[in-house]
C-alpha positions in Angstrom: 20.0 -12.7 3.9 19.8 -14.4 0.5 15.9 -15.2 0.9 15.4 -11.5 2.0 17.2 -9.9 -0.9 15.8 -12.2 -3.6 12.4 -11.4 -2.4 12.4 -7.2 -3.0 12.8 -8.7 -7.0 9.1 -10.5 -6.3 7.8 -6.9 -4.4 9.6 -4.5 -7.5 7.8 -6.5 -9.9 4.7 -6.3 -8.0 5.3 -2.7 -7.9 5.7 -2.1 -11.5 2.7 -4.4 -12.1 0.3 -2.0 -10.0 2.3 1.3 -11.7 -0.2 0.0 -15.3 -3.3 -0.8 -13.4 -4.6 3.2 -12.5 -7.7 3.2 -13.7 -8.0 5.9 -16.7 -9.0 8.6 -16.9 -7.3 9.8 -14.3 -5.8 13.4 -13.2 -2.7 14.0 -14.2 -1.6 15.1 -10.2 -3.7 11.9 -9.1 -1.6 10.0 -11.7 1.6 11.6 -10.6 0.8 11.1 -6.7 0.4 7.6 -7.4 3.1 6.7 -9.5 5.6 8.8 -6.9 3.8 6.7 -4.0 4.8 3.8 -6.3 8.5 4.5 -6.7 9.0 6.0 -3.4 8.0 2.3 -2.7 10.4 0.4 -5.1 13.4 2.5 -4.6 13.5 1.4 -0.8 13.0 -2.2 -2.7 15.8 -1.8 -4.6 17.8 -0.8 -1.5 16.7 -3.7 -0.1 17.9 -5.7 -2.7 21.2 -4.2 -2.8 21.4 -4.6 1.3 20.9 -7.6 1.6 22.9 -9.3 -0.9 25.5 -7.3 0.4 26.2 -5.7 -3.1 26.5 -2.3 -1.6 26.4 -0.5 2.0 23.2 1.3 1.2 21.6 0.8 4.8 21.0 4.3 5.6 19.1 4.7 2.3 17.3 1.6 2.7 16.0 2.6 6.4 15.0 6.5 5.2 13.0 5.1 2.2 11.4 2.3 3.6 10.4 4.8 6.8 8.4 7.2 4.3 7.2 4.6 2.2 5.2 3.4 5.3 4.5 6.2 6.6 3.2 8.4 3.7 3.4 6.3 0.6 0.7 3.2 1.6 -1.8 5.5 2.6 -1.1 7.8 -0.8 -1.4 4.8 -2.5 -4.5 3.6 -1.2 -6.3 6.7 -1.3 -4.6 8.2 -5.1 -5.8 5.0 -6.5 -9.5 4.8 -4.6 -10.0 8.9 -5.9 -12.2 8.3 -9.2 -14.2 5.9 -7.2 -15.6 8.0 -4.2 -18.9 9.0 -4.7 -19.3 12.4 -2.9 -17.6 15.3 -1.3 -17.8 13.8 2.1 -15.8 10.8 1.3 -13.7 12.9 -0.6 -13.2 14.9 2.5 -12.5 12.1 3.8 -9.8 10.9 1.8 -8.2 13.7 2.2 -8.6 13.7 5.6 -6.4 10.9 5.8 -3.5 11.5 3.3 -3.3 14.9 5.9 -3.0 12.3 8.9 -0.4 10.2 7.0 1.8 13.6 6.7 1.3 14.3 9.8 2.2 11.0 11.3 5.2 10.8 9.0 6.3 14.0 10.7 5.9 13.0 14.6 7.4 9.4 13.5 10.7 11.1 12.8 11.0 12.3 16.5 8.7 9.4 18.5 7.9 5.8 17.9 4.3 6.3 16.4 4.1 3.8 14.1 1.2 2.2 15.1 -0.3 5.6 14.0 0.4 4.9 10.4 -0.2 1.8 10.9 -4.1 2.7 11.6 -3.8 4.9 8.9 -3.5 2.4 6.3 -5.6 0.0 7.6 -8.6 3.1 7.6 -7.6 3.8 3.9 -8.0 0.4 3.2 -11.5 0.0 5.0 -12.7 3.1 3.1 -11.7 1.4 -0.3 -13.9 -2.0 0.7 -16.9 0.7 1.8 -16.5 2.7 -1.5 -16.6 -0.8 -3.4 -18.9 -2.6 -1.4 -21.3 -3.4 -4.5 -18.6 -4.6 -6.3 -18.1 -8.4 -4.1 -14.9 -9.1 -6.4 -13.0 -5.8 -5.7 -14.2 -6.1 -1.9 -13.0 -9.9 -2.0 -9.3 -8.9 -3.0 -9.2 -5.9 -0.3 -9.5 -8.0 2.4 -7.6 -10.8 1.6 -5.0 -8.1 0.8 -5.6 -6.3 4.2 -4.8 -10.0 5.6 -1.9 -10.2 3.5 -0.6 -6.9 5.2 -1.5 -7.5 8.6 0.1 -11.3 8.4 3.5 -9.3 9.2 2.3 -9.6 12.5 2.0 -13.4 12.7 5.3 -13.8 11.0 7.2 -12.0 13.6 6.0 -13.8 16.4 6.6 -17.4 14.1 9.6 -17.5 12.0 13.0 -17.1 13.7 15.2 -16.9 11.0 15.4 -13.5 9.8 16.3 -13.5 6.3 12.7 -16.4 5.7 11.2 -14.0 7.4 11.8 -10.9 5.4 11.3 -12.7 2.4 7.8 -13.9 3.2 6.7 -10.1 4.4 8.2 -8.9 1.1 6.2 -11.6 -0.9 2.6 -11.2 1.1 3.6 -7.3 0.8 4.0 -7.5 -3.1 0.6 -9.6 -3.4 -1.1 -6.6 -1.4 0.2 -4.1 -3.7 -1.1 -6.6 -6.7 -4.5 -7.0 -5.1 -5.2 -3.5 -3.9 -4.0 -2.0 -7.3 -6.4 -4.7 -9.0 -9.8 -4.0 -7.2 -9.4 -0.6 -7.1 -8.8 -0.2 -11.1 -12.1 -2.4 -11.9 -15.0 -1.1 -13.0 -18.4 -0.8 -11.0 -20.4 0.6 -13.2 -22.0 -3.3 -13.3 -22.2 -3.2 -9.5 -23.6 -0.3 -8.0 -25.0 -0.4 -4.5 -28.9 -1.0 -4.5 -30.8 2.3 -3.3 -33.6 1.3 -0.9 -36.9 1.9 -1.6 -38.5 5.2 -0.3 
């Protein structure tokens, strides 16, 4: 599992890389949500790591932190970093909305196999963010090709045979979400505002 455990290196460093990118100013418990969302992330990286070149029997701890990192941290992530960017109370509303979902699907995932429910989750938080930035073609460009990124997981499986390639490849399209999403939504828009129709 060589490939697999060299890879959480390329998905910690992604990790770290999107810890800078919060766009500022920021509140301190948005800040603090998103850099836990972060960490809760890279320490079931770092188990990984450790797993998989066998350097240490931390399976248990791997499989707990990667469960709520999907689960609760990828939507928290999304959302955390998308905050300063939504334009009313009703997206707001509806951002919270979904971080409420995400806890509640992390809670009926640790009794039934619901994870397509997070799954939908993210995928809604990440639809949101390319709504809330639609003016802004750049930002919206690097959302979707990081929603592909995500949902290639999917191809992988059904592709690659050997475990540890594929592993490594989810890790490494998984780290160039995490890069992307981080990116677009830290941008400014002030120079790419949605044009108001004429009344």
């Amino acid at each position: 599992m060589f490939l697999a455990g060299i890879s959480e290196f390329y998905l910690l460093a992604a990790l770290a890389y999107a810890a800078t990118l919060l766009a500022k100013p920021a509140h301190p418990a948005i800040r603090a949500g998103y850099q836990a969302a972060l960490a809760l992330t890279a320490l079931a990286a770092l188990c990984g790591a450790i797993r998989y070149l066998e350097l240490g029997d931390v399976i248990i701890w791997h499989k707990e932190l990667s469960f709520y990192s999907k689960h609760l941290a990828m939507s928290a992530f999304v959302i955390l970093a998308l905050w300063h960017k939504l334009p009313s109370s009703k997206a707001r509303l509806m951002a919270i909305a979904l971080l409420a979902l995400s806890v509640i699907s992390c809670l009926l995932n640790l009794s039934y196999p619901l994870s397509a429910l997070s799954d939908g989750i993210i995928v809604s938080a990440i639809l949101l963010a390319a709504y809330t930035l639609r003016g802004n073609r750049q930002a919206v460009g690097q959302i979707m090709v990081a929603l592909a990124l995500l949902l290639s997981s999917l191809l992988w499986s059904a592709v690659i045979t050997d475990n540890s390639l594929r592993i490594g490849i989810f890790h490494l399209c998984l780290g160039s979400y995490f890069v992307l999403m981080a990116r677009s939504l830290s941008a400014s828009t002030k120079d790419h505002k949605v044009p108001v129709p004429a009344v």
